[in-house]
Structure formats: structure tokens, C-alpha cells
C-alpha positions, 0 to 999 in steps of 0.5 A: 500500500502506498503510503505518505504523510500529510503535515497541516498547519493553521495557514497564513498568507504570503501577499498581504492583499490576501488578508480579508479571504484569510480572515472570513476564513478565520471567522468562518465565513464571516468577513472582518471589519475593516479596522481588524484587516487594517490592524493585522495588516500594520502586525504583518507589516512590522515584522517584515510584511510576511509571516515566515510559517510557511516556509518554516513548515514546508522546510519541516516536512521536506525533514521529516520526509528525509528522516522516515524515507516516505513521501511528505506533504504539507496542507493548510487548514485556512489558506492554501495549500488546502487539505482537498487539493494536496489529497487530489495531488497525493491520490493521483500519484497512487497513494492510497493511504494518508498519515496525517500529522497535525502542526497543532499539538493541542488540537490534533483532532481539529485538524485531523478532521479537515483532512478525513473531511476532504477525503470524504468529499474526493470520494463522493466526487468519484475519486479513488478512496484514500485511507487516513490515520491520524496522529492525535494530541501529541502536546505531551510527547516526551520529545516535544517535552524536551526540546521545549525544556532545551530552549528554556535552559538556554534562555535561563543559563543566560540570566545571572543568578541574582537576576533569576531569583527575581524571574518567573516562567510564563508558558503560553498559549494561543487563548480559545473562547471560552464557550469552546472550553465550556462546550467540552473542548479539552484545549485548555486541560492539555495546554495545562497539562504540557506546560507542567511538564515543561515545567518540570523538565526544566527543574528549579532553574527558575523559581515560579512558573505560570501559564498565560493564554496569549493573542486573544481575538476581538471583544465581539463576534459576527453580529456583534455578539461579545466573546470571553476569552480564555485566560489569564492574559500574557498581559496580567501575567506579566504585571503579576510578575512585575507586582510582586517584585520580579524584575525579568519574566521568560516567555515561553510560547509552548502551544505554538511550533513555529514563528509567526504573528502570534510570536514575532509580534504579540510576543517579540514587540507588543509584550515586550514594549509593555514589560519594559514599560512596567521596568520588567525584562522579556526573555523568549526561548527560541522557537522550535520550527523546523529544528532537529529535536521537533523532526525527531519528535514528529517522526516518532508519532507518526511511524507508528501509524505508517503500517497499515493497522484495522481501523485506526482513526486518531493515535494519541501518543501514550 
């Protein structure tokens, strides 16, 4: 049975002309306000008028292709490449069975689903049907686990002792609505989750640890309706931090893979501005992207769902 493995991610743009599409995308169908293009536009702009995920995961599935010696591609779930369009590509060569790895630890399924979806419709258009396995939340791997950890203790190593006793580690990730946490959505149990195993991978290199929920979208939805975010913010995060004395704060984005918006500016400029204008210091680990420990880390989850096996749907990592 011919098989090859799907990586997918969020998406991004490459011209920025493209934003409004992306954004009803985003916002499923609906379209942004103008003030909300205008405003993601000027946070492209800022960090060179492109965000580099793209590149950065076409660079990590060409490694993972080289590492397990199977043929490799990558979709997007909001913006090309789609799912339905690579499955057409990878059926008309033959392959017969997908491995699908999500670039989304914390919401493997979420994307998992878009491919299976896509592969339902090629099938009910006439297409030869295609078998699809799916690696489930992987947020806890051991391997993930480290590599984070590995970044983390290069940033601390960095941070005179004196300095570090007055540090505190805050671990993120991307904030969700909360009516999808509430609606039984396990995102916010295993971002949690990940980041106390971070947490304690890195040890007592640092005093305190917290968790933030970065990024948090507009107050309002389509029609108007207000949206509560999950938190607490990176924001009150680091004004706790500089509240109790703390004079250095570490920013560890552990719920995202690769650089892009959320990261190189959310992170790198709008909360860096904000620490240093409360007199506090910002560290951030650099990112894993398309680094050697995640090639490893992916290739462990999904060689074991390269062989065919009956009915495999979604692999959580044990």
C-alpha cells in the first residue's frame, strides 16, 4: 500500500492583499471589519510584511520526509495549500493511504478532521478512496517535552543568578473562547497539562512558573455578539510578575511550533514594549520550527501509524 504523510498547519498568507479571504476564513465565513484587516495588516507589516510559517513548515516536512524515507506533504487548514487539493495531488500519484500529522499539538483532532473531511468529499466526487490515520494530541510527547525544556535552559543559563531569583516562567498559549472550553473542548486541560511538564523538565532553574493564554481575538463576534476569552492574559501575567517584585519574566510560547504573528509580534514587540514599560525584562526561548529535536519528535508519532493497522482513526501518543 502506498503510503505518505500529510503535515497541516493553521495557514497564513504570503501577499498581504490576501488578508480579508484569510480572515472570513478565520471567522468562518464571516468577513472582518475593516479596522481588524487594517490592524493585522500594520502586525504583518512590522515584522517584515510576511509571516515566515510557511516556509518554516514546508522546510519541516521536506525533514521529516528525509528522516522516515516516505513521501511528505504539507496542507493548510485556512489558506492554501488546502487539505482537498494536496489529497487530489497525493491520490493521483497512487497513494492510497494518508498519515496525517497535525502542526497543532493541542488540537490534533481539529485538524485531523479537515483532512478525513476532504477525503470524504474526493470520494463522493468519484475519486479513488484514500485511507487516513491520524496522529492525535501529541502536546505531551516526551520529545516535544524536551526540546521545549532545551530552549528554556538556554534562555535561563543566560540570566545571572541574582537576576533569576527575581524571574518567573510564563508558558503560553494561543487563548480559545471560552464557550469552546465550556462546550467540552479539552484545549485548555492539555495546554495545562504540557506546560507542567515543561515545567518540570526544566527543574528549579527558575523559581515560579505560570501559564498565560496569549493573542486573544476581538471583544465581539459576527453580529456583534461579545466573546470571553480564555485566560489569564500574557498581559496580567506579566504585571503579576512585575507586582510582586520580579524584575525579568521568560516567555515561553509552548502551544505554538513555529514563528509567526502570534510570536514575532504579540510576543517579540507588543509584550515586550509593555514589560519594559512596567521596568520588567522579556526573555523568549527560541522557537522550535523546523529544528532537529521537533523532526525527531514528529517522526516518532507518526511511524507508528505508517503500517497499515484495522481501523485506526486518531493515535494519541501514550
Amino acid at each position: 500500500m502506498k503510503t505518505a504523510i500529510l503535515t497541516i498547519a493553521h495557514g497564513t498568507v504570503e501577499q498581504l492583499d490576501d488578508l480579508p479571504p484569510f480572515l472570513a476564513n478565520i471567522r468562518r465565513g464571516h468577513a472582518a471589519p475593516p479596522e481588524l484587516v487594517a490592524e493585522v495588516r500594520r502586525r504583518y507589516e512590522v515584522i517584515g510584511g510576511r509571516s515566515p510559517l510557511l516556509d518554516i513548515c514546508r522546510d519541516l516536512t521536506k525533514k521529516l520526509e528525509a528522516e522516515l524515507g516516505v513521501p511528505a506533504r504539507m496542507a493548510m487548514r485556512l489558506w492554501p495549500p488546502y487539505p482537498r487539493d494536496v489529497l487530489a495531488e497525493l491520490v493521483n500519484e497512487g497513494v492510497e493511504r494518508v498519515v496525517v500529522m497535525p502542526l497543532a499539538q493541542h488540537s490534533a483532532k481539529i485538524y485531523g478532521d479537515s483532512v478525513v473531511e476532504a477525503a470524504q468529499a474526493l470520494a463522493a466526487g468519484g475519486a479513488r478512496a484514500v485511507d487516513v490515520a491520524c496522529v492525535g494530541n501529541w502536546g505531551q510527547s516526551p520529545l516535544l517535552t524536551s526540546a521545549y525544556a532545551a530552549e528554556i535552559a538556554t534562555v535561563l543559563a543566560g540570566v545571572d543568578e541574582a537576576l533569576r531569583a527575581r524571574t518567573t516562567l510564563i508558558l503560553t498559549a494561543h487563548s480559545l473562547p471560552v464557550s469552546v472550553v465550556r462546550a467540552g473542548d479539552p484545549y485548555e486541560a492539555e495546554v495545562r497539562a504540557s506546560a507542567e511538564a515543561v515545567a518540570r523538565a526544566v527543574g528549579g532553574a527558575v523559581p515560579r512558573h505560570v501559564v498565560a493564554f496569549q493573542s486573544q481575538g476581538m471583544g465581539t463576534g459576527p453580529g456583534g455578539r461579545p466573546i470571553e476569552w480564555l485566560g489569564p492574559t500574557l498581559e496580567a501575567a506579566i504585571q503579576e510578575a512585575a507586582a510582586r517584585g520580579d524584575r525579568c519574566v521568560v516567555v515561553a510560547p509552548i502551544g505554538f511550533l513555529a514563528d509567526h504573528v502570534e510570536i514575532l509580534y504579540d510576543i517579540d514587540v507588543e509584550a515586550r514594549a509593555m514589560a519594559e514599560k512596567i521596568g520588567i525584562e522579556l526573555r523568549r526561548p527560541a522557537s522550535l520550527n523546523a529544528s532537529r529535536g521537533l523532526v525527531l519528535c514528529l517522526a516518532s508519532l507518526v511511524r507508528p501509524l505508517l503500517a497499515p493497522a484495522e481501523g485506526v482513526g486518531y493515535a494519541r501518543p501514550s
